[in-house]
DRENMIMAR-662664 format. One record per residue: residue in one letter; x, y negated, z negated of N, C-alpha, C, O in turn. Coordinates in steps of 0.02 Angstrom, whole numbers, always signed. Example, Ala and Ser with C-alpha at 12.3 -4.5 7.8 and 13.67 -1.06 7.14 Angstrom:
+-----+--------+---------+--------+---------+----------+--------+--------+---------+--------+--------+---------+--------+
| res | n_east | n_north |   n_up | ca_east | ca_north |  ca_up | c_east | c_north |   c_up | o_east | o_north |   o_up |
+-----+--------+---------+--------+---------+----------+--------+--------+---------+--------+--------+---------+--------+
|   A |   +660 |    +284 |   -390 |    +615 |     +225 |   -390 |   +660 |    +165 |   -390 |   +712 |    +166 |   -423 |
|   S |   +642 |    +112 |   -354 |    +684 |      +53 |   -357 |   +645 |      -2 |   -394 |   +670 |     -57 |   -402 |
+-----+--------+---------+--------+---------+----------+--------+--------+---------+--------+--------+---------+--------+
//
This chain:
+-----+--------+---------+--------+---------+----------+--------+--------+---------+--------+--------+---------+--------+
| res | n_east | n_north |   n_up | ca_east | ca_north |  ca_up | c_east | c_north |   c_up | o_east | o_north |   o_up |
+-----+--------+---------+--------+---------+----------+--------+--------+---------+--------+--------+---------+--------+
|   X |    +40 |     +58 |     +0 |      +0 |       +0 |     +0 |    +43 |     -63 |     +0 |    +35 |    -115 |    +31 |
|   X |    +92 |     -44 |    -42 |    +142 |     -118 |    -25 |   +172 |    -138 |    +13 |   +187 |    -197 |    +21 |
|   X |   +186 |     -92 |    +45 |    +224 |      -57 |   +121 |   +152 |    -114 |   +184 |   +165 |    -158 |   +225 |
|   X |   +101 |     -92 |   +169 |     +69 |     -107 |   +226 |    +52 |    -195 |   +208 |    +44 |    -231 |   +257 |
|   X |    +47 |    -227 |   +140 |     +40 |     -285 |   +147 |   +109 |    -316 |   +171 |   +113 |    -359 |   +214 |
|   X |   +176 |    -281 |   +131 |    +224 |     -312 |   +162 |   +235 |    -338 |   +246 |   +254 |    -391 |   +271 |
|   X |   +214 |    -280 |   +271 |    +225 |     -273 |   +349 |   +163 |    -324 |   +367 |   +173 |    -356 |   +419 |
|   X |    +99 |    -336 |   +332 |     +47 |     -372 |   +353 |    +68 |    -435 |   +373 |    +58 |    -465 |   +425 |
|   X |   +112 |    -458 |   +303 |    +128 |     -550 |   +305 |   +191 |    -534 |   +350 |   +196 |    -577 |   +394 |
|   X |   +229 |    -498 |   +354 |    +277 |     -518 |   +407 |   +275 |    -494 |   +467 |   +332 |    -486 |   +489 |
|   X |   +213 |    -472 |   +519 |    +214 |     -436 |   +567 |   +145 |    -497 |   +581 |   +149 |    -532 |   +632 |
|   X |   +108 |    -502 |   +551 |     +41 |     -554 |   +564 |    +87 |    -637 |   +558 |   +115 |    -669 |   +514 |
|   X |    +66 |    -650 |   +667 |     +79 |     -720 |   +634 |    +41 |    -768 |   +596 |    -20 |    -761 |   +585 |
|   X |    +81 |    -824 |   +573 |     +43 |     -871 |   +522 |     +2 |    -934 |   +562 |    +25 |    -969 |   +607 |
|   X |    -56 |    -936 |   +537 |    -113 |     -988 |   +566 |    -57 |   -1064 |   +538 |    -45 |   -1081 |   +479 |
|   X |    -28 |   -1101 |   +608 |      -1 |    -1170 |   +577 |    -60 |   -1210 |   +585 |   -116 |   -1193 |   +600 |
|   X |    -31 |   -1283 |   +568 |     -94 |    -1320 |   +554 |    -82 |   -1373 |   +633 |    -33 |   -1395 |   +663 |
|   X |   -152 |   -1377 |   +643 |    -155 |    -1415 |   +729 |   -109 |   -1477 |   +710 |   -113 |   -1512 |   +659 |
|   X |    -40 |   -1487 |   +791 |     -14 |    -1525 |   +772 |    -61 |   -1594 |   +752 |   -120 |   -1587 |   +740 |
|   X |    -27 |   -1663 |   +750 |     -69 |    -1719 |   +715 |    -73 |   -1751 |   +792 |    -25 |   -1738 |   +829 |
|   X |   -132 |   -1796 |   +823 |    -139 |    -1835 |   +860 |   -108 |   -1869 |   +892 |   -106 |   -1920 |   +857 |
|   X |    -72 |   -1880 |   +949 |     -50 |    -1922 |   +956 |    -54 |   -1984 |   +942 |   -111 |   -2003 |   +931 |
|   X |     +2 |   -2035 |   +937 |      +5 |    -2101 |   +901 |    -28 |   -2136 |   +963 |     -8 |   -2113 |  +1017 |
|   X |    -59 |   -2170 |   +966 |     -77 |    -2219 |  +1033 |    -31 |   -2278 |  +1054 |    -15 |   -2329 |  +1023 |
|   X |    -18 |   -2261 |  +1101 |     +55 |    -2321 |  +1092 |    +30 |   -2384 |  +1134 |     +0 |   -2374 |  +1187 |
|   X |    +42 |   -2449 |  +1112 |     +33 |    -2522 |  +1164 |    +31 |   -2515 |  +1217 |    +81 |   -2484 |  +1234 |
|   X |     -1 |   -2525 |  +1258 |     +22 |    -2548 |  +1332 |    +71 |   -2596 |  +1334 |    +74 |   -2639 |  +1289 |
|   X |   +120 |   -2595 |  +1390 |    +172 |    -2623 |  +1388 |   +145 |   -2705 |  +1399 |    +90 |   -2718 |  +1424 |
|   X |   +199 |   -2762 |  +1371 |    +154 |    -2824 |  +1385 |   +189 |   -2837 |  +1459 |   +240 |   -2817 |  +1487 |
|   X |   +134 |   -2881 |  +1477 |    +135 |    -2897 |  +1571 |   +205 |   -2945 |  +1587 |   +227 |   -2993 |  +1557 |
|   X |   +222 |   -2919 |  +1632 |    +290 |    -2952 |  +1647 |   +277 |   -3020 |  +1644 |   +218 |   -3032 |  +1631 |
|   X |   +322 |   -3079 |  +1653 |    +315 |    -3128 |  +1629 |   +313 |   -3163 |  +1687 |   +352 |   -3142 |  +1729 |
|   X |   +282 |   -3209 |  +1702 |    +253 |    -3261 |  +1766 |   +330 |   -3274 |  +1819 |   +386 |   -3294 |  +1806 |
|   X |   +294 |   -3252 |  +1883 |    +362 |    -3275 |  +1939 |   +366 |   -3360 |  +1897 |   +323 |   -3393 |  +1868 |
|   X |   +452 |   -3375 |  +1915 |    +471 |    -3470 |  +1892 |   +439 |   -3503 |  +1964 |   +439 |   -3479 |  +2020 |
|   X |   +421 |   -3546 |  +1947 |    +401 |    -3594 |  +1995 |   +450 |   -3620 |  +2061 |   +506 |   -3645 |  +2056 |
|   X |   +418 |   -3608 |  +2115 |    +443 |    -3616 |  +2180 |   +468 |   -3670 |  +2190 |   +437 |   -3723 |  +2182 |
|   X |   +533 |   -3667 |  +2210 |    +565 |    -3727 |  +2234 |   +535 |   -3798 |  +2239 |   +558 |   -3807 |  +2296 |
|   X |   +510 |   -3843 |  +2229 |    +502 |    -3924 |  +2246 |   +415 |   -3909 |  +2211 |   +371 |   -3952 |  +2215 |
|   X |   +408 |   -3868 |  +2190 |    +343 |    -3854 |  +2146 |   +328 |   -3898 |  +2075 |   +352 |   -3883 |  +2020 |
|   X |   +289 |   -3949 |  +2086 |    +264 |    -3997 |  +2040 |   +262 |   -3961 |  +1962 |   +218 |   -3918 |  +1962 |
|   X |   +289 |   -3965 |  +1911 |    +295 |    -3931 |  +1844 |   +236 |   -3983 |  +1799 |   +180 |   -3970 |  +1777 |
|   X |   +274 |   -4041 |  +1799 |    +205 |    -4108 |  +1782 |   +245 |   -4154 |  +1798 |   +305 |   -4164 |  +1805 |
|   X |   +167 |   -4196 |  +1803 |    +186 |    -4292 |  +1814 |   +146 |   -4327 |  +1752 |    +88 |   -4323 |  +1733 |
|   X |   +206 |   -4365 |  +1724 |    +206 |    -4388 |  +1648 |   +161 |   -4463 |  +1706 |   +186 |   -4488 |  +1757 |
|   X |   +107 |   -4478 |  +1680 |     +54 |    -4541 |  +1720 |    +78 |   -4613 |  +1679 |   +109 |   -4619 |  +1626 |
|   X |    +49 |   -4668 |  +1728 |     +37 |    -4736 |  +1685 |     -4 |   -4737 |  +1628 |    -13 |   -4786 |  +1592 |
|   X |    -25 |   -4686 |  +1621 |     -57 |    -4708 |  +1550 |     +1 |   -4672 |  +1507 |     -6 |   -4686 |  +1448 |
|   X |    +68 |   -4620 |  +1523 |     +89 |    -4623 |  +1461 |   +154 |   -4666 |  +1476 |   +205 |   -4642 |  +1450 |
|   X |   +164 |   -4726 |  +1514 |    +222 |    -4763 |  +1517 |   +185 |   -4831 |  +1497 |   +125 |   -4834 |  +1506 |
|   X |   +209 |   -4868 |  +1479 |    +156 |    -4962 |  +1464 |   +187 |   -4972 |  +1531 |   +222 |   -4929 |  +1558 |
|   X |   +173 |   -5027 |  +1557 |    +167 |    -5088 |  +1614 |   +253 |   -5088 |  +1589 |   +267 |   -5074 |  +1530 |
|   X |   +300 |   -5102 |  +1635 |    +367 |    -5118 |  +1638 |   +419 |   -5088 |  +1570 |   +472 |   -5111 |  +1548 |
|   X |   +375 |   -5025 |  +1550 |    +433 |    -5003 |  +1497 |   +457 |   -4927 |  +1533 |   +434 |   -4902 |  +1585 |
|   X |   +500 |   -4904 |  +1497 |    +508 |    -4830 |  +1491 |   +502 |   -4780 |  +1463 |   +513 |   -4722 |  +1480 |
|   X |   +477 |   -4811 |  +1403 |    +476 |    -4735 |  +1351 |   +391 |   -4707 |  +1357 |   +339 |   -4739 |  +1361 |
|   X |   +400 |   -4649 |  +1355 |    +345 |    -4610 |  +1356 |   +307 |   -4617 |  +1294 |   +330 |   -4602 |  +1239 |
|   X |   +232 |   -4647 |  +1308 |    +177 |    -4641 |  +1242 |   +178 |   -4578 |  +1204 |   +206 |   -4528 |  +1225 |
|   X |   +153 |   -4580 |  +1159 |    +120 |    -4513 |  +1137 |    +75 |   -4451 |  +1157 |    +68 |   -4390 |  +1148 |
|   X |    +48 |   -4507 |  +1190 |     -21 |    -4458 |  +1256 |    +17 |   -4413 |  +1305 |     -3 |   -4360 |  +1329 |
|   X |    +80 |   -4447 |  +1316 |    +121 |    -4407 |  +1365 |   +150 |   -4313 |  +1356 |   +166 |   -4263 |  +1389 |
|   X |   +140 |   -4342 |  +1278 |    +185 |    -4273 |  +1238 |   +154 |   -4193 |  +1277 |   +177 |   -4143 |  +1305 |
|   X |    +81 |   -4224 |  +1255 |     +51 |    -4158 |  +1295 |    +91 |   -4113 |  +1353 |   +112 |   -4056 |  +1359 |
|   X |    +88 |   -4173 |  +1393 |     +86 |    -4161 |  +1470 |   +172 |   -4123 |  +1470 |   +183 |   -4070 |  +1501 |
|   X |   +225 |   -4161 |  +1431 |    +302 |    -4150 |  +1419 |   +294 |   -4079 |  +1394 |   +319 |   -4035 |  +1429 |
|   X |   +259 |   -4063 |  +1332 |    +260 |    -3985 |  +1295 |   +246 |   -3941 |  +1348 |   +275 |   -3887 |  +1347 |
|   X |   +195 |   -3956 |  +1408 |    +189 |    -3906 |  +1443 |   +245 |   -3873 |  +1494 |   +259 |   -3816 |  +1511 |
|   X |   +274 |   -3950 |  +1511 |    +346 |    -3915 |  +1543 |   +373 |   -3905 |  +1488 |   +330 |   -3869 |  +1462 |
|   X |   +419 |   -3911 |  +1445 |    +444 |    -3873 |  +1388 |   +406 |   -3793 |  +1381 |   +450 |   -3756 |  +1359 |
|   X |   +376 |   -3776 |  +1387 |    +336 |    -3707 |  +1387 |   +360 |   -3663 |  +1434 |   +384 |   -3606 |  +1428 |
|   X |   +344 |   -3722 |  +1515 |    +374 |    -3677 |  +1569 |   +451 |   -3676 |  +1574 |   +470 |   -3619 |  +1586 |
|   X |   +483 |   -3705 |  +1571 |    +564 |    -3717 |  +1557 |   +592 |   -3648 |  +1502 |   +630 |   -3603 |  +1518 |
|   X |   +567 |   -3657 |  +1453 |    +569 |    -3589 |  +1384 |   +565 |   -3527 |  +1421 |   +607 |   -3482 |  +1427 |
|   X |   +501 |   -3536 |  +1447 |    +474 |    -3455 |  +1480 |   +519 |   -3424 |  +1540 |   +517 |   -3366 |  +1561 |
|   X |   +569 |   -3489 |  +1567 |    +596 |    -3466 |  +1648 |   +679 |   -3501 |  +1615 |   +708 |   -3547 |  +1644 |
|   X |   +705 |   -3469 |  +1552 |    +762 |    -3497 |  +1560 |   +835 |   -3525 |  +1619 |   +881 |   -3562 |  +1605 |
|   X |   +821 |   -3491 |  +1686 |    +871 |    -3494 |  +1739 |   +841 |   -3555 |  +1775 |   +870 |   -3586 |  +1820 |
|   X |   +757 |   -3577 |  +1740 |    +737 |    -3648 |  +1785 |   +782 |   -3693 |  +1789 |   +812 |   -3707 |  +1737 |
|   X |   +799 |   -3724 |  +1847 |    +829 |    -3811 |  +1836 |   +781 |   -3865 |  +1868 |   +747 |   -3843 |  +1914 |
|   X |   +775 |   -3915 |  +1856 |    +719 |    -3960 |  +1843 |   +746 |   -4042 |  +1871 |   +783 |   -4069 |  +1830 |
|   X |   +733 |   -4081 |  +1932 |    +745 |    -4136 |  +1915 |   +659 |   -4198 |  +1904 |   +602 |   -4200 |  +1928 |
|   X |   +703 |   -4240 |  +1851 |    +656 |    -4274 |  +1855 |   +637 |   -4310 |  +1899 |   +674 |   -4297 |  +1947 |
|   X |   +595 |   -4357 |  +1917 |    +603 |    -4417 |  +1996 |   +559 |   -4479 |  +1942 |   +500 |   -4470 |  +1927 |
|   X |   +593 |   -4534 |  +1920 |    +558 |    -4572 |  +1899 |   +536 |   -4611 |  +1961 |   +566 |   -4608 |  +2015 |
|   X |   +465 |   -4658 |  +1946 |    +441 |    -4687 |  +2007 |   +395 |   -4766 |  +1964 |   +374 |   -4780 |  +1908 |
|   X |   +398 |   -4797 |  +2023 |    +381 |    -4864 |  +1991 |   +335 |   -4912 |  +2029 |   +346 |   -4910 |  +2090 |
|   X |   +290 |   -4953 |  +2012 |    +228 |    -4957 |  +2067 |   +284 |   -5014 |  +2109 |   +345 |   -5012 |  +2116 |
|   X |   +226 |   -5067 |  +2133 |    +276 |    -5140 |  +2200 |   +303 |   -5195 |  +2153 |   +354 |   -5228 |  +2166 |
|   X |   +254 |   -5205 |  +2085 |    +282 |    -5278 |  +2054 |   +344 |   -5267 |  +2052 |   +360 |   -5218 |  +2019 |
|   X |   +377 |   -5291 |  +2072 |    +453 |    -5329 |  +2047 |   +497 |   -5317 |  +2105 |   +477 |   -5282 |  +2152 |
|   X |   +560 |   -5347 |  +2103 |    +594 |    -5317 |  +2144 |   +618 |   -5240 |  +2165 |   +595 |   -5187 |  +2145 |
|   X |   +663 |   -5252 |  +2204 |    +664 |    -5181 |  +2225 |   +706 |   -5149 |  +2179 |   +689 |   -5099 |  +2148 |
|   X |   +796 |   -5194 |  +2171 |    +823 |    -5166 |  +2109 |   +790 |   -5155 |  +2045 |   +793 |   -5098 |  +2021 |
|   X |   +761 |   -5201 |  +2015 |    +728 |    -5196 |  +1965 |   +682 |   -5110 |  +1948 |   +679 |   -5065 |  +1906 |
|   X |   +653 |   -5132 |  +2017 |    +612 |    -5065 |  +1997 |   +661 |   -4992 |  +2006 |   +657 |   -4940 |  +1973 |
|   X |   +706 |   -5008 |  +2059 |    +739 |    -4926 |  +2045 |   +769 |   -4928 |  +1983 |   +761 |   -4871 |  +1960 |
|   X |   +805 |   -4968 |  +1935 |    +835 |    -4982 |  +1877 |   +780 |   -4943 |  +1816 |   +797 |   -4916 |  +1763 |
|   X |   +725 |   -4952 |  +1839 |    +662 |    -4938 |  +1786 |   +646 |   -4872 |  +1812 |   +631 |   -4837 |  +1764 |
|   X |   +642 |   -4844 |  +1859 |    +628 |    -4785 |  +1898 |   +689 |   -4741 |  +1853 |   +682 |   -4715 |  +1797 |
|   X |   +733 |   -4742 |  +1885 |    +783 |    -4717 |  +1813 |   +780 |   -4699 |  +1771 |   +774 |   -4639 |  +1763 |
|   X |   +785 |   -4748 |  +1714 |    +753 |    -4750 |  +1644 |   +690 |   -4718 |  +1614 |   +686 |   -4697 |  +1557 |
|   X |   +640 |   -4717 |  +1664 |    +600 |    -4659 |  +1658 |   +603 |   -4612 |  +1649 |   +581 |   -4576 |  +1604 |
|   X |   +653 |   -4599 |  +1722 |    +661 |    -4518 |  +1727 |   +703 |   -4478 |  +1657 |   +696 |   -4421 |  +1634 |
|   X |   +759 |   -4546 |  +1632 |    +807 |    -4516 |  +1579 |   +769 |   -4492 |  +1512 |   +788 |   -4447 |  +1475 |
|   X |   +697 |   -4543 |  +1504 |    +653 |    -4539 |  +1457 |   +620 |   -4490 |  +1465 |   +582 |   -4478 |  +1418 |
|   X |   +617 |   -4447 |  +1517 |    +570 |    -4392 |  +1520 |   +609 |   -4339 |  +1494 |   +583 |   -4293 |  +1462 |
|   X |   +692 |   -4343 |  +1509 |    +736 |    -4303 |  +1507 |   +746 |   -4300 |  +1427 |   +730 |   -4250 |  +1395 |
|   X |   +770 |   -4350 |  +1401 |    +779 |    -4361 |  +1322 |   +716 |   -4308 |  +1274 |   +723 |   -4265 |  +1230 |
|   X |   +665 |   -4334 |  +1306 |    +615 |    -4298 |  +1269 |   +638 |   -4218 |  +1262 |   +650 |   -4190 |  +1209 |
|   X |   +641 |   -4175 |  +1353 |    +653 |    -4111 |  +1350 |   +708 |   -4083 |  +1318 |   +706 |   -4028 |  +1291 |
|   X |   +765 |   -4123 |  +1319 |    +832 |    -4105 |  +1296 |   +817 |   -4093 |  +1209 |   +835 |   -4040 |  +1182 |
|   X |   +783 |   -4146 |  +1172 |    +746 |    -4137 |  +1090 |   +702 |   -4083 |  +1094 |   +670 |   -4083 |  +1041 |
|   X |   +680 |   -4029 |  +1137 |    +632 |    -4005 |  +1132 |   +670 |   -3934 |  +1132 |   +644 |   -3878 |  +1129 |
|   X |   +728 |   -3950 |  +1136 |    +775 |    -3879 |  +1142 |   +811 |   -3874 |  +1215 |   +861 |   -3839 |  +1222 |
|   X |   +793 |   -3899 |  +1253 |    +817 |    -3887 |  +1329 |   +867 |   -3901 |  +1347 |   +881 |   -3959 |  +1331 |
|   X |   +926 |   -3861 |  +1391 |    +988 |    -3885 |  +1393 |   +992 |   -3935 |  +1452 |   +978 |   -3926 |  +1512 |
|   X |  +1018 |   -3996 |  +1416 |   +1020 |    -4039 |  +1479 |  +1065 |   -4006 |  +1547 |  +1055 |   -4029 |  +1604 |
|   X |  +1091 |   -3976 |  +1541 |   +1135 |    -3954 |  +1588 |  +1079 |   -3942 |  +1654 |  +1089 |   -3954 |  +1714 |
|   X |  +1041 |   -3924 |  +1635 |    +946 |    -3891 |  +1664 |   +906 |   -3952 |  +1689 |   +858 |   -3937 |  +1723 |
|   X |   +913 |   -4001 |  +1682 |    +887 |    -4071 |  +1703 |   +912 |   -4100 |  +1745 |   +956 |   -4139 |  +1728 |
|   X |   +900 |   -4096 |  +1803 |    +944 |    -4172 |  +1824 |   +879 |   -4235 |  +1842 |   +819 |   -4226 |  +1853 |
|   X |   +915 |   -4296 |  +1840 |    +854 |    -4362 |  +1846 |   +867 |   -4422 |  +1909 |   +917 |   -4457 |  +1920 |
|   X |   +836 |   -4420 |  +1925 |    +829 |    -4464 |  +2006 |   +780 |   -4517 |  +2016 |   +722 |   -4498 |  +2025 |
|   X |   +795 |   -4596 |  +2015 |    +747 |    -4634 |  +2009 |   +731 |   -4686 |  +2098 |   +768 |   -4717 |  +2137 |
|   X |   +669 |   -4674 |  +2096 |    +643 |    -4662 |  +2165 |   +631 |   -4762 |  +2180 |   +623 |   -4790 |  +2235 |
|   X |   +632 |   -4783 |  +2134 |    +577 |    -4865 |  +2133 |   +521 |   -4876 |  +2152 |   +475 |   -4853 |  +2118 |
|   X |   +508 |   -4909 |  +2203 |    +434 |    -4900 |  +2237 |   +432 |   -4890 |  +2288 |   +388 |   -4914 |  +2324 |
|   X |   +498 |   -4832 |  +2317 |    +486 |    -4823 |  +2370 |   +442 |   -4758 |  +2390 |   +442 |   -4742 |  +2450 |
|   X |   +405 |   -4720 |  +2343 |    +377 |    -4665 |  +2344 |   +308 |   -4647 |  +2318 |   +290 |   -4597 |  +2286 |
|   X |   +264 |   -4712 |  +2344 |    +202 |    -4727 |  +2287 |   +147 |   -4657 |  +2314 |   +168 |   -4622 |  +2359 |
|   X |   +113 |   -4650 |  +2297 |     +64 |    -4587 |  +2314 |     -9 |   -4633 |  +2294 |    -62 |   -4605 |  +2279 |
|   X |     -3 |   -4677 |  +2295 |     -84 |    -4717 |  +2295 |    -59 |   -4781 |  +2318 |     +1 |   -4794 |  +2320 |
|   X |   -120 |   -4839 |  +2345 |     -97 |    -4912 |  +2369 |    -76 |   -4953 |  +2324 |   -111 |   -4944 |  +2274 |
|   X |    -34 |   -4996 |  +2314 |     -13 |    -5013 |  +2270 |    -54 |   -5090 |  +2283 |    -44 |   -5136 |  +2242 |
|   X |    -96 |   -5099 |  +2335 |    -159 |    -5161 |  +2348 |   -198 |   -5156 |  +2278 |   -232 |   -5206 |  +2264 |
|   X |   -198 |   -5100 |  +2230 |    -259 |    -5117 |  +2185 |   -218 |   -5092 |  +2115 |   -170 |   -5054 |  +2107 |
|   X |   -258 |   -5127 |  +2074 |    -232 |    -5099 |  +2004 |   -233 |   -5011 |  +1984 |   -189 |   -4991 |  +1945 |
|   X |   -272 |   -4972 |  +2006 |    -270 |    -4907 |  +1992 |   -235 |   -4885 |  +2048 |   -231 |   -4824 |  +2040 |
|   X |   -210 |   -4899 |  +2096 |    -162 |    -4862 |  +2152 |    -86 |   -4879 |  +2120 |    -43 |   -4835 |  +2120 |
|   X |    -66 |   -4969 |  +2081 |     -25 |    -4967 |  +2060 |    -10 |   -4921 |  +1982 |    +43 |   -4893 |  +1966 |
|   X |    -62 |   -4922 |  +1950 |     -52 |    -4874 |  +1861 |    -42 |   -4815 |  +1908 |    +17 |   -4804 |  +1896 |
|   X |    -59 |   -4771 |  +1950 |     -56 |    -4704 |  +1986 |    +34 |   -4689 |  +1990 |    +76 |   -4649 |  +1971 |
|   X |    +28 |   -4761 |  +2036 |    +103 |    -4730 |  +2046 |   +162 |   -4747 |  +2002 |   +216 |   -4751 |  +2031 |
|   X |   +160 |   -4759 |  +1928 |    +210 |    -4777 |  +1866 |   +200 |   -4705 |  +1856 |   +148 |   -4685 |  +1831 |
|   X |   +231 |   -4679 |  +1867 |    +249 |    -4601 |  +1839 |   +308 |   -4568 |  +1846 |   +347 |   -4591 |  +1887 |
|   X |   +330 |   -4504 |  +1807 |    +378 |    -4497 |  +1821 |   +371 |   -4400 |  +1813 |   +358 |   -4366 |  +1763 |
|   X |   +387 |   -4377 |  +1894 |    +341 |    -4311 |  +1923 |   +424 |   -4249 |  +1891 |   +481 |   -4268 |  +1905 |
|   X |   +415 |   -4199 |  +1860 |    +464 |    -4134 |  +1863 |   +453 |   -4086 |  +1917 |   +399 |   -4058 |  +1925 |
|   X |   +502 |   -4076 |  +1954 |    +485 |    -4052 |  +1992 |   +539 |   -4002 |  +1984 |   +596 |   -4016 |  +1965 |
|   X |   +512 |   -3920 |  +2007 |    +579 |    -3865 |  +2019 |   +623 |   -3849 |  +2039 |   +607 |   -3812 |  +2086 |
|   X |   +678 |   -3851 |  +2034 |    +735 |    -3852 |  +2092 |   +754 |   -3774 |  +2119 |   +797 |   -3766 |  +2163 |
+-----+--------+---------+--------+---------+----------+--------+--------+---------+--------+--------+---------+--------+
//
């Protein structure tokens, strides 16, 4: 009799226990957005965030700046120039002088925002590049801006 339980437990295999479930694993996260195409508009910082004959960017502007800061972060190999632009009042030096200064003000901002200036470059246009008439007050506030564009 001992003989036959012996041989029972070691001749009978043993019931294991069902392995455990598989773990469900993440889906992988989605590759990360193609960088923006060559001469592809990133943003244009508007007259409402420059005053009438200054350069520094309002506060309202910040928005519009964080969003390139976002895309810049997300596409570290981006390089970026700025194009400052300036409506007809004034002369012509004058205004490329201010066209400039824009653009450096757009730059200053990104460079504080973490961005390596090396990644910026800035190009100031004057009024030679208006994108509305500069005959009326909203064709001239249109074109005080200063556009990022992809390189």
């Amino acid at each position: 009799m001992l003989g036959a339980l012996l041989g029972h437990l070691i001749c009978d295999p043993k019931e294991e226990p069902p392995p455990p479930p598989p773990i469900a694993q993440a889906p992988p996260p989605p590759p990360p957005p193609a960088p923006p195409a060559k001469g592809t508009k990133i943003a244009t910082v508007g007259s409402a965030n420059f005053d009438f004959n200054r350069a520094e960017v309002n506060p309202s502007g910040r928005d519009i700046l964080d969003h390139a800061v976002k895309v810049l972060r997300d596409n570290p190999n981006l390089r970026v120039t700025v194009e400052g632009h300036t409506d007809s009042v004034g002369s012509a030096a004058y205004n490329q002088k201010l066209s400039e200064r824009r653009a450096q003000a757009v730059k200053r901002y990104l460079v504080r925002q973490g961005i390596d200036p090396s990644r910026i470059m800035t190009e100031g246009y004057g009024k030679s590049r208006p994108i509305a008439s500069n005959e009326t007050e909203e064709g001239r506030a249109q074109n005080r801006r200063a556009d990022i564009i992809a390189d």
